[in-house]
C-alpha positions in Angstrom: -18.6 -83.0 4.8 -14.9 -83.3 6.2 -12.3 -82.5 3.7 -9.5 -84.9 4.3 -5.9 -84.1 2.3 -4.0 -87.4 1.6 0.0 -87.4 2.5 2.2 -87.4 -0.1 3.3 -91.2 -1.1 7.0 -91.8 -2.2 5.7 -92.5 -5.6 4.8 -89.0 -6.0 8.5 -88.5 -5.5 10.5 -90.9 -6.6 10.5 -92.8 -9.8 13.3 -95.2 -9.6 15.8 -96.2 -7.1 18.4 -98.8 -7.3 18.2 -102.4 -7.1 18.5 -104.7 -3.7 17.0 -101.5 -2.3 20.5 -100.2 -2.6 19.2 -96.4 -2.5 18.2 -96.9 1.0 18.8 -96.5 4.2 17.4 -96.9 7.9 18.3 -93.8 9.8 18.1 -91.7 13.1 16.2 -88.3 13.0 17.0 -86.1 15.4 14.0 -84.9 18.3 11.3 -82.7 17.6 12.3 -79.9 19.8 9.3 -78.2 21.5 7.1 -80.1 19.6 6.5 -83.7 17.4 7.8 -82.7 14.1 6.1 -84.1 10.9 8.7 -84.6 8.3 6.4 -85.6 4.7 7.5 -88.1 2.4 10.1 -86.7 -0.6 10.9 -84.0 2.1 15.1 -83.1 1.7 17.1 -84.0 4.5 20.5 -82.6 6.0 22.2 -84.0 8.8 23.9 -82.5 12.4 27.2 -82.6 11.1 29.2 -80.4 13.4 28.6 -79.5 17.1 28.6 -75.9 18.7 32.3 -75.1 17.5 34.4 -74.4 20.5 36.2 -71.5 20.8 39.1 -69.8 23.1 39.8 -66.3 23.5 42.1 -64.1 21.7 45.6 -63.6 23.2 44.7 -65.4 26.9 42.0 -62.2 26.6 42.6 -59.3 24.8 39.6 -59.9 22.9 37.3 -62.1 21.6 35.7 -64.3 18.8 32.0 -64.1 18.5 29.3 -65.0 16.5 31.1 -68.1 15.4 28.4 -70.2 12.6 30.1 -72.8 10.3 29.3 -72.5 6.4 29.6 -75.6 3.9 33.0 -75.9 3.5 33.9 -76.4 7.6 36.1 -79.4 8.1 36.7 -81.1 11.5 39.8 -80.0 13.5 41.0 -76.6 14.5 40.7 -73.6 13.1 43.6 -71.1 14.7 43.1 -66.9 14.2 46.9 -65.4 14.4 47.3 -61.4 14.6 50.0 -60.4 12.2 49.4 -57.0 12.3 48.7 -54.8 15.2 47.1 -51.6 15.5 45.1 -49.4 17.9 41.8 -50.9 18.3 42.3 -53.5 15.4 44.6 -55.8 13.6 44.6 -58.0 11.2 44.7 -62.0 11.8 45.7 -64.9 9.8 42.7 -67.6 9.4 44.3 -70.6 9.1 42.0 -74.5 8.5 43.5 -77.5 10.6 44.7 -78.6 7.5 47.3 -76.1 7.2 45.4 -74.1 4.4 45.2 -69.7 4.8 42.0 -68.1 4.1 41.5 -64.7 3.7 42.4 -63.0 6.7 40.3 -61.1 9.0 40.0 -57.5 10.5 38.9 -56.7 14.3 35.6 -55.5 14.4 34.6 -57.0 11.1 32.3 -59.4 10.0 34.8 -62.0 8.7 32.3 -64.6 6.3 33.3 -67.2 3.8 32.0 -70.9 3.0 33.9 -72.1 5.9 32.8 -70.2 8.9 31.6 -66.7 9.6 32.8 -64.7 13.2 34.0 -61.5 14.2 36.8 -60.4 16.3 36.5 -58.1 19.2 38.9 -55.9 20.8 39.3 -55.1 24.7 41.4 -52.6 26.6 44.5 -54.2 25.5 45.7 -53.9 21.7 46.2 -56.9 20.3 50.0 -57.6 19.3 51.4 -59.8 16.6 51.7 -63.4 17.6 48.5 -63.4 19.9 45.9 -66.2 18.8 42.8 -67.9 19.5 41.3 -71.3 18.6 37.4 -72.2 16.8 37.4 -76.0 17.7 35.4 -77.7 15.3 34.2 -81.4 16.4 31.8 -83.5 14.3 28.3 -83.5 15.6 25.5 -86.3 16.1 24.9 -86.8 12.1 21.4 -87.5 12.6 18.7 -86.3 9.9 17.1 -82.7 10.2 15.3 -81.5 7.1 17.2 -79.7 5.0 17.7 -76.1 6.1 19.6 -73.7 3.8 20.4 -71.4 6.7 21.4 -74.2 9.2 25.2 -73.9 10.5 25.9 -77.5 11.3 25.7 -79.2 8.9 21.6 -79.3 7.9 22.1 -76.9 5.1 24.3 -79.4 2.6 21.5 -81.5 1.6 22.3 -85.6 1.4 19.1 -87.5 1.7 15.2 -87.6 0.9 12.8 -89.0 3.6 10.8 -91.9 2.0 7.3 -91.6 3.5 5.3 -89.7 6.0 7.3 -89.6 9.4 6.8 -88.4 13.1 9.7 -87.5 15.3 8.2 -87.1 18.6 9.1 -84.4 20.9 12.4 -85.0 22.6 12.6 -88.5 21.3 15.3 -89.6 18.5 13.6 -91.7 15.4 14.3 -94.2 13.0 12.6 -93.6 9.7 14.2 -94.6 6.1 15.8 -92.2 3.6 17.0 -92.4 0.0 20.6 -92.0 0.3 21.1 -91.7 -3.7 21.4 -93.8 -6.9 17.5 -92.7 -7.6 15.5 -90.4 -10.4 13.3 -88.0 -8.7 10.3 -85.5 -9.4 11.6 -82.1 -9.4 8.5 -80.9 -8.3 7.9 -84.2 -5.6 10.3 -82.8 -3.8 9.8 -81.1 -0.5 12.0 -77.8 0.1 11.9 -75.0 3.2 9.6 -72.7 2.3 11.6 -70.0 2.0 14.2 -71.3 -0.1 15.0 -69.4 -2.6 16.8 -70.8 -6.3 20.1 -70.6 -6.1 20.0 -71.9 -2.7 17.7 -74.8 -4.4 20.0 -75.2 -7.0 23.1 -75.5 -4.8 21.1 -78.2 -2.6 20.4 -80.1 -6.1 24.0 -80.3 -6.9 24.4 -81.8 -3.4 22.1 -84.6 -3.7 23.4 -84.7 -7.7 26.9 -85.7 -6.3 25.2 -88.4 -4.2 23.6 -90.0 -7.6 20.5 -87.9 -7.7 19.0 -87.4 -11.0 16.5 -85.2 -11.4 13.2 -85.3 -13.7 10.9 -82.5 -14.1 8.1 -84.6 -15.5 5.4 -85.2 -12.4 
C-alpha cells in the first residue's frame, strides 16, 4: 500500500482574513535556483528587498571594505565610511546612513556589525589618513517573494507575507502565486518556519508580520 501525505490547505493556517479578499494579494516569487522550489501553503515569506550593495574602496585604495551583508534596519541610499582617526595599520571611521544619521563607528580590521549592515575594513601598504572615505551603495532589489530566511541579507529575513496554498516556482522561472499580505488570524502552529529557526528569531519575524495586521492564535 502507497502512503500518500496530503499538502497542507490554507485552512490549516489561516482562520480569518479580511473581507473583499482584502488580505490578499497576487504576487511574483522569485526562480528556483538550481532546482523547482516547492514553497507549502502557510509557509512565511520575505521579499528581495536590496540588491548586492555596491561598494568603492577606501581612500581611491588604501584599503578596503569587505564582507559587506545588510541587516534589518538597511535603508536605500548611501552609506559613506570617513577615517577620523589615523594610526599605523588601523583607524577609526565614521559610519554615517544616507540619511545623515552616525552609527557607531568602526575599527580597521574589525568586524563592524549592527542591524544596518555588517563589513570590515582592511588596510593596505598605505595608512589610512583622516579624511579618506569609501562608499556601500545600497539600491532596492527585485521585491519578489523568497520564503522567509532569518539569515538572509536582502531583505528575505524581515518577514511580510504568508503563501496561501501549495506553490511551484520552477527552476529559473519567476511565478505568480497569492500571499496574505495581513489583516488575518493565524494558527501559530499552521505556520511554516526555516527549520532551523530558532525563538527569538521566530518571535522577531512575528512581530514583523504583527505590524502588518497579523494576529496570532495558538489554538490549531
Amino acid at each position: 500500500m502507497v502512503t500518500k501525505v496530503e499538502p497542507a490547505y490554507p485552512g490549516d493556517w489561516l482562520l480569518r482574513e479580511a473581507d473583499d479578499h482584502r488580505s490578499r494579494a497576487a504576487r511574483t516569487f522569485l526562480a528556483g535556483d538550481g532546482a523547482d522550489l516547492t514553497i507549502k501553503a502557510g509557509t512565511v515569506l520575505g521579499r528581495v528587498l536590496f540588491a548586492d550593495p555596491v561598494v568603492t574602496d577606501v581612500g581611491g585604495g588604501k584599503g578596503a571594505v569587505g564582507g559587506v551583508v545588510l541587516g534589518r534596519a538597511a535603508v536605500i541610499g548611501t552609506y559613506t565610511l570617513t577615517c577620523i582617526a589615523a594610526a599605523a595599520d588601523g583607524g577609526r571611521f565614521q559610519v554615517v546612513t544616507p540619511s545623515g544619521v552616525a552609527l557607531a563607528d568602526a575599527l580597521v580590521g574589525v568586524a563592524y556589525a549592527n542591524d544596518h549592515m555588517g563589513f570590515t575594513i582592511a588596510d593596505a601598504a598605505t595608512d589610512f589618513e583622516v579624511g579618506d572615505t569609501a562608499t556601500i551603495a545600497v539600491s532596492a532589489g527585485s521585491l519578489k517573494q523568497v520564503p522567509y530566511d532569518q539569515d538572509g541579507t536582502h531583505g528575505e529575513q524581515i518577514a511580510d507575507a504568508v503563501n496561501f496554498a501549495l506553490l511551484t516556482v520552477p527552476d529559473g522561472e519567476d511565478t505568480k502565486g497569492l500571499v496574505i499580505t495581513g489583516e488575518a488570524i493565524v494558527k501559530r502552529g499552521g505556520l511554516v518556519w526555516p527549520a532551523d529557526i530558532d525563538p527569538a528569531e521566530q518571535d522577531m519575524a512575528e512581530a514583523d508580520l504583527a505590524a502588518r495586521g497579523f494576529q496570532f492564535r495558538d489554538r490549531g
